[in-house]
PQR file of N, CA, C, O and H, with PARSE charges and radii, in Angstrom:
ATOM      1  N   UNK A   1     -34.778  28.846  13.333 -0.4000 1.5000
ATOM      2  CA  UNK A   1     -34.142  28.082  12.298 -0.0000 2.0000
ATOM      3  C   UNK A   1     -32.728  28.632  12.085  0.5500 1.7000
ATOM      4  O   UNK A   1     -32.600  29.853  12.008 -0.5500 1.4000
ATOM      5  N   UNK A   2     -31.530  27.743  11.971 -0.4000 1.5000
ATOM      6  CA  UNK A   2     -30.313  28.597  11.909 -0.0000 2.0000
ATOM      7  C   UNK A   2     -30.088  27.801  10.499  0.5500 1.7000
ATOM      8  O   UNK A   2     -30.656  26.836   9.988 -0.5500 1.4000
ATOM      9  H   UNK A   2     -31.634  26.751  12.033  0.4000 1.0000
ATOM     10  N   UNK A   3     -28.937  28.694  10.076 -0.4000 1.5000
ATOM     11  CA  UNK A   3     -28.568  28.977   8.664 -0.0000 2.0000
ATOM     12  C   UNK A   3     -26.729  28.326   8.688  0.5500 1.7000
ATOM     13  O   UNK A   3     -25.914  28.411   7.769 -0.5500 1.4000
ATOM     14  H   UNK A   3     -28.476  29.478  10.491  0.4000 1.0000
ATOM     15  N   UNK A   4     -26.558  27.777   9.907 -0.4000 1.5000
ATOM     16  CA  UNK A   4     -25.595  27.021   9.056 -0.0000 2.0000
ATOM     17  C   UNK A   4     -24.962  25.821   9.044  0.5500 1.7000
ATOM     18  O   UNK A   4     -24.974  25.216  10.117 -0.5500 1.4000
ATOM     19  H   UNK A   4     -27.220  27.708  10.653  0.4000 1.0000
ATOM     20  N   UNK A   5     -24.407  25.306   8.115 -0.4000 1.5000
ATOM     21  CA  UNK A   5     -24.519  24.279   7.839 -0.0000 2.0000
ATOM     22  C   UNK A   5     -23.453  23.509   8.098  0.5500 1.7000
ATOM     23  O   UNK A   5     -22.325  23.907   7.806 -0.5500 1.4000
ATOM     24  H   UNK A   5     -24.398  25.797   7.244  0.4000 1.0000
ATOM     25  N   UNK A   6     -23.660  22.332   8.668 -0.4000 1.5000
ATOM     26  CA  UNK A   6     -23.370  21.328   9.622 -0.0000 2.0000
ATOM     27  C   UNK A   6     -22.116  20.177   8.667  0.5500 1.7000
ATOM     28  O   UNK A   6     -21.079  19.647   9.065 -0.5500 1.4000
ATOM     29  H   UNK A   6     -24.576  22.009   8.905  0.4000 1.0000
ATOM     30  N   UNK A   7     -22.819  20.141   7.285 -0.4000 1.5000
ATOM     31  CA  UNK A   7     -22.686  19.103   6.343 -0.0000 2.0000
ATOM     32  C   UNK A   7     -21.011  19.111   6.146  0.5500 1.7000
ATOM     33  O   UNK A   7     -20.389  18.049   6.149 -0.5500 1.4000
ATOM     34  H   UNK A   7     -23.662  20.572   6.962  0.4000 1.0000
ATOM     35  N   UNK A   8     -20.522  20.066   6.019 -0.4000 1.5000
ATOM     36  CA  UNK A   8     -18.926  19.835   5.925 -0.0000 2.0000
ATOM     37  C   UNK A   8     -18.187  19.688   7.585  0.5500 1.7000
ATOM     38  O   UNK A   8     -17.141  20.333   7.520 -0.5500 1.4000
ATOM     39  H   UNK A   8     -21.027  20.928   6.016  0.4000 1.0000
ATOM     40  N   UNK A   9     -18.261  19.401   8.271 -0.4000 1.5000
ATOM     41  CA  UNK A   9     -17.878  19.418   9.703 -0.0000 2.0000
ATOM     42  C   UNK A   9     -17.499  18.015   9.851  0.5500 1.7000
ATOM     43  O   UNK A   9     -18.220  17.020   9.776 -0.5500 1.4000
ATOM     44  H   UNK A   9     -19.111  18.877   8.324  0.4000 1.0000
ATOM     45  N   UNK A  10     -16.101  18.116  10.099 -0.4000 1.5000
ATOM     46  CA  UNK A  10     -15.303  16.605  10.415 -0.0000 2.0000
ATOM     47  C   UNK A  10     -14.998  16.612  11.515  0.5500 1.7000
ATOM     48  O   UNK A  10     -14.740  17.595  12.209 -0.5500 1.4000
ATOM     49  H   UNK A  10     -15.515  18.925  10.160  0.4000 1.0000
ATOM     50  N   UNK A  11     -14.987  14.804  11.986 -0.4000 1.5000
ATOM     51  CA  UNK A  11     -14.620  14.568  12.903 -0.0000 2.0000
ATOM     52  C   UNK A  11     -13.409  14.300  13.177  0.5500 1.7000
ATOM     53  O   UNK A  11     -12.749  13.854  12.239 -0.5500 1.4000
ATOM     54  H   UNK A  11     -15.196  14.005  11.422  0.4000 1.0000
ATOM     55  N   UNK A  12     -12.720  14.471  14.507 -0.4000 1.5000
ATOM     56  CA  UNK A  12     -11.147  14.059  14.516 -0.0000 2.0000
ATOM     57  C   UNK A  12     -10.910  12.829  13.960  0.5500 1.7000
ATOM     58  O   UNK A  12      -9.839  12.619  13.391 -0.5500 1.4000
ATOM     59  H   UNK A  12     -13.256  14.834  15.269  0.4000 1.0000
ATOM     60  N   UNK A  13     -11.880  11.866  14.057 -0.4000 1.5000
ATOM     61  CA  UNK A  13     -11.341  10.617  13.213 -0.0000 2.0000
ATOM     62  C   UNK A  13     -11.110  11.249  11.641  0.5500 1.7000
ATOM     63  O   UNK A  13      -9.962  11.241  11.197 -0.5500 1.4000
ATOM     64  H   UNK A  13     -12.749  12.037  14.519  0.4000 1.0000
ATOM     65  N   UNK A  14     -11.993  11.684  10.979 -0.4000 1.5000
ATOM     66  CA  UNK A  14     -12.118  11.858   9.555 -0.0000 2.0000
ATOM     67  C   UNK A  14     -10.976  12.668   9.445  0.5500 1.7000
ATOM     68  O   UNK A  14     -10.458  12.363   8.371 -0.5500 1.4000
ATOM     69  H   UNK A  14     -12.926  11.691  11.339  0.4000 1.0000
ATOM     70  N   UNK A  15     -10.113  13.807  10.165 -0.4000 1.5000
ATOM     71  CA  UNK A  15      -9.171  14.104   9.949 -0.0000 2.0000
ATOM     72  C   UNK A  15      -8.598  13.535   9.844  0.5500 1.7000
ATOM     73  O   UNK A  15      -8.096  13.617   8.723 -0.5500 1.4000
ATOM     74  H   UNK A  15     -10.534  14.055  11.038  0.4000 1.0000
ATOM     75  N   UNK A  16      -7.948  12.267  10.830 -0.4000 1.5000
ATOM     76  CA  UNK A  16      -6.315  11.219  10.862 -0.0000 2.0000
ATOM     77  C   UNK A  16      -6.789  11.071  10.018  0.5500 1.7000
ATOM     78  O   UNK A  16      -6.557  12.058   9.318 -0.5500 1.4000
ATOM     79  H   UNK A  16      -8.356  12.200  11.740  0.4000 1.0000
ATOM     80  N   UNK A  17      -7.640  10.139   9.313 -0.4000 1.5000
ATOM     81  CA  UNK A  17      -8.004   9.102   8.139 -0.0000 2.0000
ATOM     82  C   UNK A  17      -7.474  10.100   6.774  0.5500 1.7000
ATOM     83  O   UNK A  17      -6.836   9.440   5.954 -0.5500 1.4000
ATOM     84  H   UNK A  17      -7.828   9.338   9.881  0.4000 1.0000
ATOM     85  N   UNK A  18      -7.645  11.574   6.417 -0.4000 1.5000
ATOM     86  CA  UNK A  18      -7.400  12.088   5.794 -0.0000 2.0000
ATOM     87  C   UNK A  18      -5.678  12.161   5.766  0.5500 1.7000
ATOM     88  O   UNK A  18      -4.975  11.571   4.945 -0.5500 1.4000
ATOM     89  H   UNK A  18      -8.164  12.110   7.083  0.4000 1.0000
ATOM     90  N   UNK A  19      -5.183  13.054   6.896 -0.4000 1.5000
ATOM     91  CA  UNK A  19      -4.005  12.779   7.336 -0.0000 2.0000
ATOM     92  C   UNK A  19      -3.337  12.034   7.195  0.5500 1.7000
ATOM     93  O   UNK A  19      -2.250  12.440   6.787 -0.5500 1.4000
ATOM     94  H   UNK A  19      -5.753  13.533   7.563  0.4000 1.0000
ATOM     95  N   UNK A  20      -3.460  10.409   7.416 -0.4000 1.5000
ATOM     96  CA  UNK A  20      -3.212   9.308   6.775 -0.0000 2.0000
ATOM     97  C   UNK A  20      -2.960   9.012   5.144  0.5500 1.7000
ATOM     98  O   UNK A  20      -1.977   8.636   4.505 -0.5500 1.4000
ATOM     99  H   UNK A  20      -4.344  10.079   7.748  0.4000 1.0000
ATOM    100  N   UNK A  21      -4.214   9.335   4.820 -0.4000 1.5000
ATOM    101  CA  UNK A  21      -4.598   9.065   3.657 -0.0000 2.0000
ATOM    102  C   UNK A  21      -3.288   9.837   2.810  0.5500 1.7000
ATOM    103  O   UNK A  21      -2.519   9.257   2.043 -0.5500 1.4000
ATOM    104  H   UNK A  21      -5.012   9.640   5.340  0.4000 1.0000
ATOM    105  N   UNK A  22      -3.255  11.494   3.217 -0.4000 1.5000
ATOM    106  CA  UNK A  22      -1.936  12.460   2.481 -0.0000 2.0000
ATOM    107  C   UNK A  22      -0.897  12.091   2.486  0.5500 1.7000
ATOM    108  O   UNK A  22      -0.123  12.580   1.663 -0.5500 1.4000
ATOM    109  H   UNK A  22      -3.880  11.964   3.840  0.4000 1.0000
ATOM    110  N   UNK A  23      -0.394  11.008   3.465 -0.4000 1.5000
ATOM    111  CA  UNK A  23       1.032  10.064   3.942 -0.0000 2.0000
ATOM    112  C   UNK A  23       1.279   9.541   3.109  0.5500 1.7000
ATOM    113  O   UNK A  23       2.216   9.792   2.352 -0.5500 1.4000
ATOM    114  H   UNK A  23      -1.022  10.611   4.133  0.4000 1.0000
ATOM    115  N   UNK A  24       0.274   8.416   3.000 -0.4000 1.5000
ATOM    116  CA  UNK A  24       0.525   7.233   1.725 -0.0000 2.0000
ATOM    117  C   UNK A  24       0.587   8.229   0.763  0.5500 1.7000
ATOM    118  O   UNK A  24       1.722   8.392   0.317 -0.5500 1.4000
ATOM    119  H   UNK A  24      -0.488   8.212   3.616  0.4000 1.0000
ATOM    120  N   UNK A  25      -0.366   9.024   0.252 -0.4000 1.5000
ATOM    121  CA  UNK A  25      -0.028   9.677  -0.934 -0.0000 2.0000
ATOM    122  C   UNK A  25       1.309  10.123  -1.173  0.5500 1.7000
ATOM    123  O   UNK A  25       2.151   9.371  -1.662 -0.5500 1.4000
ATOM    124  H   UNK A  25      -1.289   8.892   0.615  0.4000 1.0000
ATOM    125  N   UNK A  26       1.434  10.748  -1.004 -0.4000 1.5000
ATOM    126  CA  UNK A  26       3.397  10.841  -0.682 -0.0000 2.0000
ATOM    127  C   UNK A  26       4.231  10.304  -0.641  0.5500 1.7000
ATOM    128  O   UNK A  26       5.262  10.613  -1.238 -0.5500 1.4000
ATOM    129  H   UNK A  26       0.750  11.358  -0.606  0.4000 1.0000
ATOM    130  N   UNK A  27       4.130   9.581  -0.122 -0.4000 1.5000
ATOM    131  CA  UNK A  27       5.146   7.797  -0.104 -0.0000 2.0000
ATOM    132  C   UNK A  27       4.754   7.287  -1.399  0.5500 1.7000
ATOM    133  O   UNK A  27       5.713   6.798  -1.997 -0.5500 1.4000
ATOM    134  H   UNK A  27       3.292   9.329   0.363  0.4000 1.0000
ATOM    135  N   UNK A  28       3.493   7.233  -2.125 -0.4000 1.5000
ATOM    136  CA  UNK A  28       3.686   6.222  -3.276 -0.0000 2.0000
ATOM    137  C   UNK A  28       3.771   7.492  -4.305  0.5500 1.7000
ATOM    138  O   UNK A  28       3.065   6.961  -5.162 -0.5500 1.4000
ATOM    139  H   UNK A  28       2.714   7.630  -1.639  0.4000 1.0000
ATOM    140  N   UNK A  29       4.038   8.544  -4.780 -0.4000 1.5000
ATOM    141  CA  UNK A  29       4.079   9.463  -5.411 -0.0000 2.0000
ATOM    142  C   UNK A  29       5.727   9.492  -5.559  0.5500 1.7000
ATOM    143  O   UNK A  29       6.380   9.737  -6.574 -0.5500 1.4000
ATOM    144  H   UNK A  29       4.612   8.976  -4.083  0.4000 1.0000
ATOM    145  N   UNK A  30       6.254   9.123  -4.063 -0.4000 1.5000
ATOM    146  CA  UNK A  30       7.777   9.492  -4.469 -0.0000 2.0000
ATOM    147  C   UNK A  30       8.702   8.163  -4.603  0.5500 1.7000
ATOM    148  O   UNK A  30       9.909   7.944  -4.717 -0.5500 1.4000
ATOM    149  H   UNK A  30       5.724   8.924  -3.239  0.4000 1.0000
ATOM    150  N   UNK A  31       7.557   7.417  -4.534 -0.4000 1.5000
ATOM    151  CA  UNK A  31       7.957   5.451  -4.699 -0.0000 2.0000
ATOM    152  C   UNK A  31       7.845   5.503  -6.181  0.5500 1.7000
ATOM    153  O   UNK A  31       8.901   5.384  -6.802 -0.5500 1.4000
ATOM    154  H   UNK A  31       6.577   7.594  -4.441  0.4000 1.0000
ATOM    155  N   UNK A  32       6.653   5.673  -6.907 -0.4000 1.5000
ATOM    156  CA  UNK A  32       6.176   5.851  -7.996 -0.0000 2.0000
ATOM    157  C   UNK A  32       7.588   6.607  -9.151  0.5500 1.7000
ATOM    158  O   UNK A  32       8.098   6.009 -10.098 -0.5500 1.4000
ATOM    159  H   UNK A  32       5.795   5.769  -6.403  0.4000 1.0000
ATOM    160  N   UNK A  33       7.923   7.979  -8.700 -0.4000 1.5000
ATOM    161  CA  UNK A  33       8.648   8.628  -9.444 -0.0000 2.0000
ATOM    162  C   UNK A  33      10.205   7.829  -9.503  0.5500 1.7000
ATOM    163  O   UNK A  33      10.898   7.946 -10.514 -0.5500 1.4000
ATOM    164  H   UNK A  33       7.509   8.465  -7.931  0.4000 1.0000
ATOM    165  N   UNK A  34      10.732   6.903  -8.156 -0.4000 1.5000
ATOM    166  CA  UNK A  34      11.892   6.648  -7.880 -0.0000 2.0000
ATOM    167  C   UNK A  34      11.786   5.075  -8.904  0.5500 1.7000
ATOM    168  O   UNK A  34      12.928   4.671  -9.125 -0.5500 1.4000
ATOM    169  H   UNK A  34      10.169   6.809  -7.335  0.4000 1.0000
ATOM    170  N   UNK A  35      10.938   4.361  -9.398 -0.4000 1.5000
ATOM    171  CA  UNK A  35      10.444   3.998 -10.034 -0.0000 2.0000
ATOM    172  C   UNK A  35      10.770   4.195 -11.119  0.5500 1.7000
ATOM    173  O   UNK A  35      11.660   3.522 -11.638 -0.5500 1.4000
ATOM    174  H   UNK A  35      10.011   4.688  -9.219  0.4000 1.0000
ATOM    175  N   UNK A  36      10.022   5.350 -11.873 -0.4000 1.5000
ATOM    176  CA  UNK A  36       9.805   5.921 -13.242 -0.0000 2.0000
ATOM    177  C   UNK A  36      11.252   5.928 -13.659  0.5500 1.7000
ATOM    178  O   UNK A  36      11.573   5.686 -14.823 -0.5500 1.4000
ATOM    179  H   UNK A  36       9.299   5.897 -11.450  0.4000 1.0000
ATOM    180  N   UNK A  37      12.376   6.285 -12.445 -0.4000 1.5000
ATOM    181  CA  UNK A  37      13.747   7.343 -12.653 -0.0000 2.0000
ATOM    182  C   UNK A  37      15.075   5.859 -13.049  0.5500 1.7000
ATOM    183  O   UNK A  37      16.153   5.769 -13.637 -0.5500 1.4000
ATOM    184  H   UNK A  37      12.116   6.482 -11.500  0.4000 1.0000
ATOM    185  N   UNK A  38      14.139   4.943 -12.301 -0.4000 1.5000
ATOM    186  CA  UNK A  38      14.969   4.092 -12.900 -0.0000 2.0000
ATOM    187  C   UNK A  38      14.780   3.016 -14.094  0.5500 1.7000
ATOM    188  O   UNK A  38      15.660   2.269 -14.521 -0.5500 1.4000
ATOM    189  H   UNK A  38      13.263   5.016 -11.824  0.4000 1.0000
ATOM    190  N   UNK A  39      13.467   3.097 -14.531 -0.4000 1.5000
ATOM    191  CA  UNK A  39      13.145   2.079 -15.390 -0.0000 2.0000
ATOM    192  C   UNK A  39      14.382   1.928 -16.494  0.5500 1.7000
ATOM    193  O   UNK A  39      14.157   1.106 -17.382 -0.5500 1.4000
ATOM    194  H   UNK A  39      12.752   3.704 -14.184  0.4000 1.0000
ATOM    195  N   UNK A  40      15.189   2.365 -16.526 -0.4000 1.5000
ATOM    196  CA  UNK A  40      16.088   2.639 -17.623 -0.0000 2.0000
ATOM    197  C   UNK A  40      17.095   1.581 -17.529  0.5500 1.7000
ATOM    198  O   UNK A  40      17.568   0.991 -18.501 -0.5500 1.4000
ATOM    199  H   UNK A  40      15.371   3.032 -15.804  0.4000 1.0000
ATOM    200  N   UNK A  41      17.417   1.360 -16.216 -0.4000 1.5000
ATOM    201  CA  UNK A  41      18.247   0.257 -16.064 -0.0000 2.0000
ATOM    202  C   UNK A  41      17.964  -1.251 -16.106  0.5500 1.7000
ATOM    203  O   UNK A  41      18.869  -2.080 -16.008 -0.5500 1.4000
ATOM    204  H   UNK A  41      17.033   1.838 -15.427  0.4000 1.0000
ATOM    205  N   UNK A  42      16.297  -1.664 -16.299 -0.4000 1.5000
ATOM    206  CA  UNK A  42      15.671  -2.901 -16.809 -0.0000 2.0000
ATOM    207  C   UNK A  42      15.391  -2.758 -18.595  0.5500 1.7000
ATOM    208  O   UNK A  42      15.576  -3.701 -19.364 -0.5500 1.4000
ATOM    209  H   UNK A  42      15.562  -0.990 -16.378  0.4000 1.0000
ATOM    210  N   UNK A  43      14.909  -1.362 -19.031 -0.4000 1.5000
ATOM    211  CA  UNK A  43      15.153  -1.153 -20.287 -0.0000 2.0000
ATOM    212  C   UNK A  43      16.523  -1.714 -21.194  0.5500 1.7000
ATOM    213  O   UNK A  43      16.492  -2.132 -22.352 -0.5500 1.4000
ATOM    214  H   UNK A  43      14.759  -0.596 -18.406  0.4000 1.0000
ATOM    215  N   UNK A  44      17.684  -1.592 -20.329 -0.4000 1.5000
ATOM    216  CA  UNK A  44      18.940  -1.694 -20.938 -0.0000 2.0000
ATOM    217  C   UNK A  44      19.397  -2.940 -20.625  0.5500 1.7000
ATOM    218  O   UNK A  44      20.059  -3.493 -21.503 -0.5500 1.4000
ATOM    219  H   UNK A  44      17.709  -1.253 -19.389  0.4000 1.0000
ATOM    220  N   UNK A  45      19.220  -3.515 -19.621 -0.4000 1.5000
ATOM    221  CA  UNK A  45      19.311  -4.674 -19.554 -0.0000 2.0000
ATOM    222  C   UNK A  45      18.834  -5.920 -20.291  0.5500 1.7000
ATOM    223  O   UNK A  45      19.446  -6.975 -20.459 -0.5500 1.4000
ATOM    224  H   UNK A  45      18.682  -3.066 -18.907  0.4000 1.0000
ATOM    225  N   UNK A  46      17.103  -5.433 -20.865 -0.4000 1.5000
ATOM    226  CA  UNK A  46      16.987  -6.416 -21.591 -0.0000 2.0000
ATOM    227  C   UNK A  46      17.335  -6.124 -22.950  0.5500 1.7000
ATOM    228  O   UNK A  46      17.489  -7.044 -23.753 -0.5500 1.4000
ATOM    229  H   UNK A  46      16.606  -4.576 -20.729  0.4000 1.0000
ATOM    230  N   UNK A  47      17.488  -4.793 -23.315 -0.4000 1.5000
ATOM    231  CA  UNK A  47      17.842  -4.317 -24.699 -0.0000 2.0000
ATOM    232  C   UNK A  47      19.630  -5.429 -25.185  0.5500 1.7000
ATOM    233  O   UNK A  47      19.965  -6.237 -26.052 -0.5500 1.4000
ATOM    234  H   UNK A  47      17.363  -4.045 -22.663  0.4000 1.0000
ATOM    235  N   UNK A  48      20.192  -4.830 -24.110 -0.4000 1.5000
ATOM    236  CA  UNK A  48      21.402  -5.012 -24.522 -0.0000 2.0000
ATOM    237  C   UNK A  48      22.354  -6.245 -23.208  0.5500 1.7000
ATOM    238  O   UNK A  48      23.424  -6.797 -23.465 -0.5500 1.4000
ATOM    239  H   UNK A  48      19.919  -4.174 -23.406  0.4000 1.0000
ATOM    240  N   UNK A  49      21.638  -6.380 -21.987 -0.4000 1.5000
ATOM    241  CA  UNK A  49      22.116  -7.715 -21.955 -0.0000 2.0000
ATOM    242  C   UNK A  49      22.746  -6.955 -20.514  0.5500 1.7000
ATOM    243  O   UNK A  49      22.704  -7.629 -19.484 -0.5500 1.4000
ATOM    244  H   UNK A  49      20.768  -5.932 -21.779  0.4000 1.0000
ATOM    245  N   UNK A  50      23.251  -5.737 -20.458 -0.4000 1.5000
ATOM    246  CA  UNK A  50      23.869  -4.879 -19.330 -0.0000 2.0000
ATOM    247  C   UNK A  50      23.054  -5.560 -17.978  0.5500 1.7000
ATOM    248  O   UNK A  50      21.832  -5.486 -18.108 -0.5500 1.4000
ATOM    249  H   UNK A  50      23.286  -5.190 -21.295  0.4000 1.0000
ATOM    250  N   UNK A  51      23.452  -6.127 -16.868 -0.4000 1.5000
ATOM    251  CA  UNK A  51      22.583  -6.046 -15.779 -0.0000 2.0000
ATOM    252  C   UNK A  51      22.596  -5.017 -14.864  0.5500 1.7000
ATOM    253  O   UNK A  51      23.506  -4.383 -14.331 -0.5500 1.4000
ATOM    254  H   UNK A  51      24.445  -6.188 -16.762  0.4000 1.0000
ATOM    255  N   UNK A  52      21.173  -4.981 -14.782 -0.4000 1.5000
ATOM    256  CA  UNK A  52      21.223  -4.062 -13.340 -0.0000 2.0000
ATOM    257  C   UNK A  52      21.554  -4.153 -12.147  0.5500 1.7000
ATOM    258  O   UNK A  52      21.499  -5.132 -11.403 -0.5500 1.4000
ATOM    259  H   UNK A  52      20.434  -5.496 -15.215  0.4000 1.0000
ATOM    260  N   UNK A  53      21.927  -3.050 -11.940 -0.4000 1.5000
ATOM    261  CA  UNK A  53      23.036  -3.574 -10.248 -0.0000 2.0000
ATOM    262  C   UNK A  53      21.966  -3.726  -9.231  0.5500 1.7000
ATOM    263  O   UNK A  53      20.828  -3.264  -9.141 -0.5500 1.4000
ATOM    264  H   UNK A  53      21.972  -2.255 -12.544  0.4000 1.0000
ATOM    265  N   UNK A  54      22.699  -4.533  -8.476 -0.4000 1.5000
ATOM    266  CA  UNK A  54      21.273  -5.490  -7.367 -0.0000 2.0000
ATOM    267  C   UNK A  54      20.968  -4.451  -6.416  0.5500 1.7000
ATOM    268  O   UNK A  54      20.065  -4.754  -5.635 -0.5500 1.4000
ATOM    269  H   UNK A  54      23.623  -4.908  -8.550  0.4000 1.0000
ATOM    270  N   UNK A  55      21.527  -3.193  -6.255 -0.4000 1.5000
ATOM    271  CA  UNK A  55      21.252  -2.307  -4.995 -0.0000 2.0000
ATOM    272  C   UNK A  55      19.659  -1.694  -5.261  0.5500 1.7000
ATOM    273  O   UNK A  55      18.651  -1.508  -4.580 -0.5500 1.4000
ATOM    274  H   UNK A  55      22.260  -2.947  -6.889  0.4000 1.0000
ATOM    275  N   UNK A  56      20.187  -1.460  -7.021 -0.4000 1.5000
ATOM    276  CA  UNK A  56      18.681  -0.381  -7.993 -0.0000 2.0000
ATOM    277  C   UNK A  56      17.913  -1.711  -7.786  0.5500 1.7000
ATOM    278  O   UNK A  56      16.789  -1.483  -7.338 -0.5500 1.4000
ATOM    279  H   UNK A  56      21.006  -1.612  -7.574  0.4000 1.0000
ATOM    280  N   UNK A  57      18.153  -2.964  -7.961 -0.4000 1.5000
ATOM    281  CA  UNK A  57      16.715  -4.001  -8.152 -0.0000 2.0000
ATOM    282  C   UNK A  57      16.123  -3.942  -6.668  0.5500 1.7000
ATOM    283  O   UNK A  57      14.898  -3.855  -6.578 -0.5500 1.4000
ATOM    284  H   UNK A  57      19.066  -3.149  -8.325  0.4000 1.0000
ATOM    285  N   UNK A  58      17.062  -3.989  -5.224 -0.4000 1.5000
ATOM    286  CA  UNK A  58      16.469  -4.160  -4.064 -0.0000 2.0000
ATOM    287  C   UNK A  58      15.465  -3.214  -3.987  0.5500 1.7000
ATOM    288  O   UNK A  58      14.252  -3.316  -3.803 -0.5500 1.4000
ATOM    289  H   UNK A  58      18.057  -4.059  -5.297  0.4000 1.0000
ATOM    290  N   UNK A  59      16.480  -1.922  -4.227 -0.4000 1.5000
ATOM    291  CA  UNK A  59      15.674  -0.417  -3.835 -0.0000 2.0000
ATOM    292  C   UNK A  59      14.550  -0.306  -5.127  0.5500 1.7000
ATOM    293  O   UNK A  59      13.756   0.580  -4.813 -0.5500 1.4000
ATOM    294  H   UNK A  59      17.465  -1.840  -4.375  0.4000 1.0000
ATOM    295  N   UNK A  60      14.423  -0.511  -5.603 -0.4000 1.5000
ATOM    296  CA  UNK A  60      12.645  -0.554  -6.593 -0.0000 2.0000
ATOM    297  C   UNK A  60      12.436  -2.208  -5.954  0.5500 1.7000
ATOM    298  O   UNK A  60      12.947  -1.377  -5.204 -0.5500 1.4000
ATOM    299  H   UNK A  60      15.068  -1.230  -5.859  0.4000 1.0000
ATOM    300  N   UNK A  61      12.297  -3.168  -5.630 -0.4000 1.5000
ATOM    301  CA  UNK A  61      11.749  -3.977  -4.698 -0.0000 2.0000
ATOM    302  C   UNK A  61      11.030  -2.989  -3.510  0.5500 1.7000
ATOM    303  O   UNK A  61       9.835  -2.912  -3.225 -0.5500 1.4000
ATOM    304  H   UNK A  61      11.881  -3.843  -6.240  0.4000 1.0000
ATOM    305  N   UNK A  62      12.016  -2.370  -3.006 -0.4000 1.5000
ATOM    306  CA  UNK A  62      11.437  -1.271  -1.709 -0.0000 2.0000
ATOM    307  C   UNK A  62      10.071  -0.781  -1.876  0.5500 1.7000
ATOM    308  O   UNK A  62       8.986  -1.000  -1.338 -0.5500 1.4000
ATOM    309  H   UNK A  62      12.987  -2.432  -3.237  0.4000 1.0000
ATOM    310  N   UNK A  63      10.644   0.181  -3.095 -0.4000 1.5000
ATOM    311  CA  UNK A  63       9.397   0.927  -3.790 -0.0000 2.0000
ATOM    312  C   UNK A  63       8.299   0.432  -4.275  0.5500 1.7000
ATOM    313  O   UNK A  63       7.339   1.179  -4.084 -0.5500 1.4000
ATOM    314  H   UNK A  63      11.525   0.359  -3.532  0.4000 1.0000
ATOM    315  N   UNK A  64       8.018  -0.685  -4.914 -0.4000 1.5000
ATOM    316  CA  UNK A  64       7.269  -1.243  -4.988 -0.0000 2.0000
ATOM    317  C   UNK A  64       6.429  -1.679  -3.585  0.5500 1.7000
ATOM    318  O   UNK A  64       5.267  -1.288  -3.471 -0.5500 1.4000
ATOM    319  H   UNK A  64       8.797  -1.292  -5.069  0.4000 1.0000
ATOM    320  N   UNK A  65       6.914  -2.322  -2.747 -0.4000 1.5000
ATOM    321  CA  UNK A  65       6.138  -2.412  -1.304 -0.0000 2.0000
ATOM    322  C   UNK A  65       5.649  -1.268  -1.157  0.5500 1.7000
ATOM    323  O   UNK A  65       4.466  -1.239  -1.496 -0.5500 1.4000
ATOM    324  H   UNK A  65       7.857  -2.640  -2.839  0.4000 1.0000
ATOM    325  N   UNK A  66       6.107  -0.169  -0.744 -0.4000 1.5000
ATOM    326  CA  UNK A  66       5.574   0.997  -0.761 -0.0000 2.0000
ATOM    327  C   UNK A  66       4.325   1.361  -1.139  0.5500 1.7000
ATOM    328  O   UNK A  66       3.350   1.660  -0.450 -0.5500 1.4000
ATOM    329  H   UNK A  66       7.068  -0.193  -0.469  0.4000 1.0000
ATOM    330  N   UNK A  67       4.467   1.301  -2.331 -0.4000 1.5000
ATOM    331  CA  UNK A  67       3.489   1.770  -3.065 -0.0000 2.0000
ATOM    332  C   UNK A  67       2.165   0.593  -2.413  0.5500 1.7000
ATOM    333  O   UNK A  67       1.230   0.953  -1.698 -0.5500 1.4000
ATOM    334  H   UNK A  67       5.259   1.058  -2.891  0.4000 1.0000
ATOM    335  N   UNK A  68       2.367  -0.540  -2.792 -0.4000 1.5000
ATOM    336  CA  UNK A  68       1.409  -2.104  -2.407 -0.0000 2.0000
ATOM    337  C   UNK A  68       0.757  -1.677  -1.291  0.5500 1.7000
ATOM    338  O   UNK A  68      -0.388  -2.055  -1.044 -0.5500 1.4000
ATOM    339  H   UNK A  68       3.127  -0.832  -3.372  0.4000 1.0000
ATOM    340  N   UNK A  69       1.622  -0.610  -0.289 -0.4000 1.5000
ATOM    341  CA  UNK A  69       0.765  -1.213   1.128 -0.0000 2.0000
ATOM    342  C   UNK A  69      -0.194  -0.619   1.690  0.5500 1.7000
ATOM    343  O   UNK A  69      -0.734  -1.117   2.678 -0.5500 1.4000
ATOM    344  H   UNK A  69       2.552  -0.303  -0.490  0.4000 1.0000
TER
END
């Protein structure tokens, strides 16, 4: 009878899939924050009428995909 145990032992698939998995995490963590960093410029816009410049609306368009996919 042997004593050890089998139960945590991954396969190279279950690695990529993990591997993978840490990618996206990362990408929507720093989609997410680039996000957070600008909400300020839709805040002010509707507060006070200021528009936001179309580069910040494309690039959080970006981020948003990001995060979605």
């Amino acid at each position: 009878m042997s004593n050890i145990n089998f139960s945590n032992v991954k396969t190279a698939e279950m690695k990529a899939e993990e591997a993978n998995q840490a990618e996206q995490d990362a990408i929507d963590t720093e989609a997410r924050a680039y996000l957070a960093s600008t909400d300020w410029y839709l805040v002010r816009e509707m507060e006070t009428g200021v528009p936001t410049p179309q580069e910040i609306k494309d690039a959080r368009q970006e981020a948003r995909l990001k995060v979605s996919e």
